[in-house]
ROGU-61791 format. One record per residue (C-alpha): chain; x, y, z; residue in one letter; residue number from 0. Coordinates in Angstrom, 3 decimals, padded with zeros to 6 digits. Each point is the difference from the previous one (the first is absolute). Example, Ala and Ser with C-alpha at 12.3 -4.5 7.8 and 13.67 -1.06 7.14 Angstrom:
<recs>
A:012.300:-004.500:007.800:a:0
A:001.370:003.440:-000.660:s:1
</recs>
This chain:
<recs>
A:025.872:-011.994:095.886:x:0
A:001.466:-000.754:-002.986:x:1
A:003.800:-000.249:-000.291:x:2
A:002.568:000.849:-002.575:x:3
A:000.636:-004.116:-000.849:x:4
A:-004.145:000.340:-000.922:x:5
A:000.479:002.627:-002.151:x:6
A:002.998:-001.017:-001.551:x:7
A:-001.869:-003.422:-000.463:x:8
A:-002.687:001.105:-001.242:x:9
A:001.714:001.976:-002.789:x:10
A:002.292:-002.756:-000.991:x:11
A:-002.991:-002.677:-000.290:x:12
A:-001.841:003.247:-002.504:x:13
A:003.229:-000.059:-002.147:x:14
A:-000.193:-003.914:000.258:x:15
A:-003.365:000.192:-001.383:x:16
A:000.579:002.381:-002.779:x:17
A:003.045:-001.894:-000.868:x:18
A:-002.055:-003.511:-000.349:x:19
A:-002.697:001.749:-001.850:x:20
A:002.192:001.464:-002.978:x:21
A:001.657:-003.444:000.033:x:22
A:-003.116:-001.744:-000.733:x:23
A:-000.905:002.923:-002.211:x:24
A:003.197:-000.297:-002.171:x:25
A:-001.073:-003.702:-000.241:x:26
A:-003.452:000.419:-000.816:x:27
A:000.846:002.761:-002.786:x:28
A:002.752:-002.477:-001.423:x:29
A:-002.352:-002.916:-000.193:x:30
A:-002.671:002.583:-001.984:x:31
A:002.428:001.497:-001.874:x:32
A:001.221:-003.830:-001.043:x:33
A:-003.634:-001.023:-001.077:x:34
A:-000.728:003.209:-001.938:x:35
A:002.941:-000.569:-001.705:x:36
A:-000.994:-003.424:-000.794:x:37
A:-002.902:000.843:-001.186:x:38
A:001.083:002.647:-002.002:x:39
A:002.385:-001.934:-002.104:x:40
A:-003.044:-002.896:-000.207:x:41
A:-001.826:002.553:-001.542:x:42
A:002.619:001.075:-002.314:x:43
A:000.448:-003.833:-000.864:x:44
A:-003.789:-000.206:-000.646:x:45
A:000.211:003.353:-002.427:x:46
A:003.162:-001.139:-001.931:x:47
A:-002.148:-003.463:-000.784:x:48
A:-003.109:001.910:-001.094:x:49
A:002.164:002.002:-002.339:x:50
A:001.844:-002.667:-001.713:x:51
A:-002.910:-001.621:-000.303:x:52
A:-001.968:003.155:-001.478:x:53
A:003.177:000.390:-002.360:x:54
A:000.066:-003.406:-001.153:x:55
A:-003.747:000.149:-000.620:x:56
A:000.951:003.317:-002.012:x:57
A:002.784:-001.799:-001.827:x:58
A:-002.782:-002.858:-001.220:x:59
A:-002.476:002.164:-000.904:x:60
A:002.363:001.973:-002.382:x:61
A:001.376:-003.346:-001.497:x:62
A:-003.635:-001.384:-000.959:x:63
A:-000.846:004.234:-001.156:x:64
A:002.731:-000.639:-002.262:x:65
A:-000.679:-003.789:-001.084:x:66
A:-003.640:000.962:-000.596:x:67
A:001.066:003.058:-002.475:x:68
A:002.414:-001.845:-001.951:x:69
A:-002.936:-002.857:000.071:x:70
A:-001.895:002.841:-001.558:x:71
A:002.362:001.213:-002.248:x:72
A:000.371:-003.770:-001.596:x:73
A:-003.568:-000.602:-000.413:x:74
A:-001.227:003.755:-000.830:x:75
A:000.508:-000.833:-003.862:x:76
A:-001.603:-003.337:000.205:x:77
A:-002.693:001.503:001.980:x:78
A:-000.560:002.693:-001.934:x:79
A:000.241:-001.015:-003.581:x:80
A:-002.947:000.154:-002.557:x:81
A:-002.554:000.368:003.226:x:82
A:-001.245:003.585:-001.797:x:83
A:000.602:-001.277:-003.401:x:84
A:-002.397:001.987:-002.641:x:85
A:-001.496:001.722:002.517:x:86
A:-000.379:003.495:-000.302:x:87
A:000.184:003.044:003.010:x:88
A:-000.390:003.708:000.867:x:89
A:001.866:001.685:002.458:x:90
A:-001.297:003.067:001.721:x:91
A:001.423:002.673:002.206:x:92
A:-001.572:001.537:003.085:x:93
A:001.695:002.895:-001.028:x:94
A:003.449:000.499:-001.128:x:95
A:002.160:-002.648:-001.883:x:96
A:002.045:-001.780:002.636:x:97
A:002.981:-001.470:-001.830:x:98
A:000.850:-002.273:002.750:x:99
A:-003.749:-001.876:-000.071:x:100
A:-000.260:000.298:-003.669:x:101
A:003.565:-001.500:-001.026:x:102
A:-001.175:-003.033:002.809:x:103
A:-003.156:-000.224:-001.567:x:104
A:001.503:-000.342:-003.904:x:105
A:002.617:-002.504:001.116:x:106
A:-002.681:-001.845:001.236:x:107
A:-002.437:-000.387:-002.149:x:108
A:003.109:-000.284:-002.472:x:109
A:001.462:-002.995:001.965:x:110
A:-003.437:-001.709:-000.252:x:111
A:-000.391:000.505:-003.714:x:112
A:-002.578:002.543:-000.119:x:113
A:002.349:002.866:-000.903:x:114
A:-000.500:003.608:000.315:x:115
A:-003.328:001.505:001.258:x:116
A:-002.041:000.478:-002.999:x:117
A:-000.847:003.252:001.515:x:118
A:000.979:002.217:002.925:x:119
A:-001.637:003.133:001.410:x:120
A:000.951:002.254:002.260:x:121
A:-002.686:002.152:001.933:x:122
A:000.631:004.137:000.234:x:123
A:-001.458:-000.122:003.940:x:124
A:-001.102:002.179:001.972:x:125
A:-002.763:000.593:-002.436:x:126
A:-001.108:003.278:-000.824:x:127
A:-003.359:-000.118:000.973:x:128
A:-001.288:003.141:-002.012:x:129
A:001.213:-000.634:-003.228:x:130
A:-001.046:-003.944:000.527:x:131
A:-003.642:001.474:000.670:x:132
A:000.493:002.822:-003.343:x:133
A:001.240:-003.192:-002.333:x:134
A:-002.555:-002.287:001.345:x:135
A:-002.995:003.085:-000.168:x:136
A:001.236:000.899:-003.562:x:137
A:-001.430:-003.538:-001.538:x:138
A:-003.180:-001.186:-000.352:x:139
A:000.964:-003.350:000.913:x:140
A:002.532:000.318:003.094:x:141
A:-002.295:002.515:001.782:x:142
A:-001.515:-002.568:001.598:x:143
A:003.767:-000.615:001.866:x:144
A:-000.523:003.118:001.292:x:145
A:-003.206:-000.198:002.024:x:146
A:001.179:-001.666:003.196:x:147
A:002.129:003.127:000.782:x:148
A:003.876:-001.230:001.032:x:149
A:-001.082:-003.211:000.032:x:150
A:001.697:-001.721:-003.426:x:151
A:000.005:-003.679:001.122:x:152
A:-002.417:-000.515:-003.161:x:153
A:002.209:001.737:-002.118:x:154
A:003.044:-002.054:001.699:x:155
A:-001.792:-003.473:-000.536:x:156
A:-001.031:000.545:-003.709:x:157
A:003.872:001.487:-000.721:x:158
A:000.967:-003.920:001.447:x:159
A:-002.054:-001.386:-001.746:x:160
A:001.320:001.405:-003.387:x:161
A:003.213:-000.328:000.612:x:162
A:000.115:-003.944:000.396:x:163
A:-002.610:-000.614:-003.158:x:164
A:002.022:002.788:-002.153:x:165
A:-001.188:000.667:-003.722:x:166
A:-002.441:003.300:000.329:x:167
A:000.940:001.961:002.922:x:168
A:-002.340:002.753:-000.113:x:169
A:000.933:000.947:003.558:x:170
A:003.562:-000.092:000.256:x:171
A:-000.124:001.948:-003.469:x:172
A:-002.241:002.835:001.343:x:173
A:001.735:000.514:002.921:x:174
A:003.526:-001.113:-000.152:x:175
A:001.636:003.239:-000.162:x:176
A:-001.394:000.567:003.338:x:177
A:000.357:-003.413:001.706:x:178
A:003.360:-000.922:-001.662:x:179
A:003.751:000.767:000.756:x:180
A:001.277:-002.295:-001.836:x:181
A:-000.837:-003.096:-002.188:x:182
A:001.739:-002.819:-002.192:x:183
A:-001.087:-002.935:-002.504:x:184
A:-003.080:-000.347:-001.485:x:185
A:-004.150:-000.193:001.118:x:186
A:-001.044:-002.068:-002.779:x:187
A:000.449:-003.243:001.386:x:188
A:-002.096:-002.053:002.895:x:189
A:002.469:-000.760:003.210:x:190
A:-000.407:-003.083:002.438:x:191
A:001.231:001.992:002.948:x:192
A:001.371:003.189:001.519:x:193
A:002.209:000.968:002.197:x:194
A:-000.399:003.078:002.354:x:195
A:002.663:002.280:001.824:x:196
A:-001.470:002.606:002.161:x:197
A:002.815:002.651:-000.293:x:198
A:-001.765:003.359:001.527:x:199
A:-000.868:-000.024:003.381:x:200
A:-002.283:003.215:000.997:x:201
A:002.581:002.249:002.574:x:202
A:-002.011:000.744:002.775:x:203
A:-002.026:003.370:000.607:x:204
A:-002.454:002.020:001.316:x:205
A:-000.783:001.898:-002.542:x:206
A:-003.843:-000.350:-001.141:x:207
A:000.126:000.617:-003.735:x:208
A:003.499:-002.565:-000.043:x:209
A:-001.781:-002.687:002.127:x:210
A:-002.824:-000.024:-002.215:x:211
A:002.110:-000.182:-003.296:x:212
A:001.591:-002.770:002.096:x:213
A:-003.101:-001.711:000.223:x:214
A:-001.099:000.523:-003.493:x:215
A:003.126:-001.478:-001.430:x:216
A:-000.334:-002.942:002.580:x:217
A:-003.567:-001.008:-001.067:x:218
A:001.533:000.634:-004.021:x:219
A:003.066:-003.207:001.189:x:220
A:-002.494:-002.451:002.376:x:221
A:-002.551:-000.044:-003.316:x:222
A:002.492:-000.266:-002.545:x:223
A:001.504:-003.393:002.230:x:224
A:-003.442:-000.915:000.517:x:225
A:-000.442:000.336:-003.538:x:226
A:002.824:-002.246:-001.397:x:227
A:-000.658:-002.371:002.982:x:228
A:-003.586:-000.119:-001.551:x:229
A:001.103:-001.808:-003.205:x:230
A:000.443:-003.101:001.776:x:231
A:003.946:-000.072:-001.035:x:232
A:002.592:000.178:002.134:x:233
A:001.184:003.170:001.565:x:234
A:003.020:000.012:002.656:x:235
A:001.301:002.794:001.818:x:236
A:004.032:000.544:000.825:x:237
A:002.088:002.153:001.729:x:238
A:003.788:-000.427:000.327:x:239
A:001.766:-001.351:003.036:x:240
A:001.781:002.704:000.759:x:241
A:-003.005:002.393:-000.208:x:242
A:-000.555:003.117:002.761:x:243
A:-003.162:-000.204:-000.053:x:244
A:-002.671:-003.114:-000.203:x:245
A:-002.756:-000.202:-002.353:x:246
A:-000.834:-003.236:000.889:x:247
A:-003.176:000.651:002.537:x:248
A:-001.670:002.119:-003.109:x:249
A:000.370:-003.328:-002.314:x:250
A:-001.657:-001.991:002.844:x:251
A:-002.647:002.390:000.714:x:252
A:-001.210:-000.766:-003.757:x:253
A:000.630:-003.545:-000.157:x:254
A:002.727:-000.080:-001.956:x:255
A:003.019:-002.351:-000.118:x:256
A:003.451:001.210:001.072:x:257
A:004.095:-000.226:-000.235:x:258
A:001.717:002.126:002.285:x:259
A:003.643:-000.717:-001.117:x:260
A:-000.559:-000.367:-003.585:x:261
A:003.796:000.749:-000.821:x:262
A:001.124:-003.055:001.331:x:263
A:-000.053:-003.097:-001.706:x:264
A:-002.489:-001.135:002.488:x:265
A:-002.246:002.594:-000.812:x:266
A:000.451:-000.183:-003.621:x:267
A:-001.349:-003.621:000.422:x:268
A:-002.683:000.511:002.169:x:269
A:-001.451:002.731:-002.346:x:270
A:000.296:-002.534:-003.109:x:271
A:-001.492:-002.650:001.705:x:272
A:-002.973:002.868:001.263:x:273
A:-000.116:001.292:-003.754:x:274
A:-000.353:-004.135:-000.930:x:275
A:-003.301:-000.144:001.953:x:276
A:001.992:-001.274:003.029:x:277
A:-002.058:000.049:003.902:x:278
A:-000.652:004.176:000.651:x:279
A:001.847:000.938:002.764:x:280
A:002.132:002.902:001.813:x:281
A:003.845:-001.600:-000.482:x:282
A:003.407:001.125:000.676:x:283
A:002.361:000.187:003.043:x:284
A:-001.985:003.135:001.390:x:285
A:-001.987:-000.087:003.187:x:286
A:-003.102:000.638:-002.767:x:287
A:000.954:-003.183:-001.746:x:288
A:-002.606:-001.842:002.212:x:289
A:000.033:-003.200:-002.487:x:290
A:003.540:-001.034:-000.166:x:291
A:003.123:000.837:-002.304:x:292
A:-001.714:-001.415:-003.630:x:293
A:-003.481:-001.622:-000.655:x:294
A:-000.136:-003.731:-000.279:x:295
A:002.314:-001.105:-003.427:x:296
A:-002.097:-001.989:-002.758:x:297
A:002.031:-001.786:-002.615:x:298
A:-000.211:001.690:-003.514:x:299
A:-002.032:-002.364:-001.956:x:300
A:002.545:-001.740:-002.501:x:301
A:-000.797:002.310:-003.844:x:302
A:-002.640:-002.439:-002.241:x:303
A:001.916:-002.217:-002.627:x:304
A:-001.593:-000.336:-003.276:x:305
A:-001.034:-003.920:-000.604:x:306
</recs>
């Protein structure tokens, strides 16, 4: 039989036990505790390094932003002078008159002596399909315009087409009161060149007769680019940097050049050097700008001396 001295024994080697056991466990813990720790502040270490680094990075990038615009700003006048000397352009609106794109567009073509537009339109869009199809119906020789229903594409690429060669424009006459909001200068004269801002953007709906007058007025702006494009002169699209809304993919879809931050002086430059005959391309500092800031820079040619 077992004894009291067993039992007593027995219970003091248990309390022995537990008493090693949290020993080693208070050692164990203090030891992982100690290495998480380490590796804690390691990791902080490692963090703090990648972040000065990052904001030194940051710091450099800003100092070469700033050395390449005041690069820009030295050479824009150099760059820029004579390159659209007595060269002639028209400036049409999408839509309404945007002062922002057409005070960036007149300083340009001002800073590379071309001067003011020699004409500017701006479209009255939506259309109004009905009395399009009445004015159009009502003479002998626009009722042809009329046969391919809401399709005016063929209206919208002969309208282009007068409004680069000027002189007669037996279109925009006959149908200006329709078409136009708003117009300046004068239609007598040839241009080298246009430039395009696409300043109505169709809201969105699900209404039948509005999507179709949507589409109508859609086919009326892809001809009329289409159109000027069509002349073989140079036609550029631009938007503003600080635009809502893109227009850039609708230029593209028609092949036509673009500036997406034509109020910059980087933009400016890119559409003279476009407007000169410069490499077509999609430029700015947009994801759209797919060819770089400005298309390649040609020397102006030195003006002819007499002998």
């Amino acid at each position: 039989m077992f004894d009291l001295r067993y039992h007593v024994a027995s219970l003091a080697a248990v309390f022995l036990a537990l008493a090693v056991g949290i020993l080693l466990g208070v050692a164990i813990s203090g030891k992982v505790g100690d290495a998480e720790d380490s590796f804690r502040a390691d990791e902080v270490s490692r963090l703090n390094d990648r972040l000065r680094e990052e904001q030194e990075r940051a710091v450099a990038a800003s100092r070469r932003g700033e050395a390449a615009e005041e690069l820009l700003e030295r050479a824009y006048p150099v760059l820029m002078e004579e390159r659209l000397a007595e060269r002639r352009f028209a400036l049409l609106f999408l839509g309404p008159v945007s002062g922002r794109a057409r005070s960036a567009v007149e300083r340009t073509l001002s800073d590379a002596g071309s001067g003011d537009p020699v004409r500017m339109v701006a479209l009255d869009v939506p259309l109004d399909v009905e009395e399009l199809d009445e004015a159009l119906l009502g003479d002998d020789e626009l009722a042809a315009y009329a046969e391919a229903g809401d399709d005016f594409s063929s209206l919208g690429e002969d309208l282009g087409g007068e409004l680069v060669a000027g002189g007669e424009t037996p279109l925009w006459s006959a149908l200006s009161s329709l078409l136009v909001e708003e117009r300046a200068g004068t239609s007598a004269l040839e241009v080298d060149g246009a430039i395009v801002v696409q300043s109505w953007s169709a809201p969105p709906t699900e209404d039948v007769e509005e999507a179709d007058r949507v589409r109508a007025t859609r086919s009326l702006l892809d001809g009329l680019l289409r159109g000027i494009e069509g002349t073989g002169f140079p036609v550029v699209g631009v938007e503003a940097a600080t635009s809502d809304e893109s227009t850039i993919d609708d230029y593209r879809r028609l092949g036509i050049s673009s500036v997406d931050n034509v109020d910059t002086l980087a933009g400016r430059l890119a559409l003279a050097l476009l407007l000169a005959g410069g490499q077509p391309g999609h430029y700015g500092v947009k994801d759209s700008a797919s060819d770089g800031v400005v298309p390649p820079i040609e020397p102006v040619p030195p003006p002819e001396t007499g002998a």
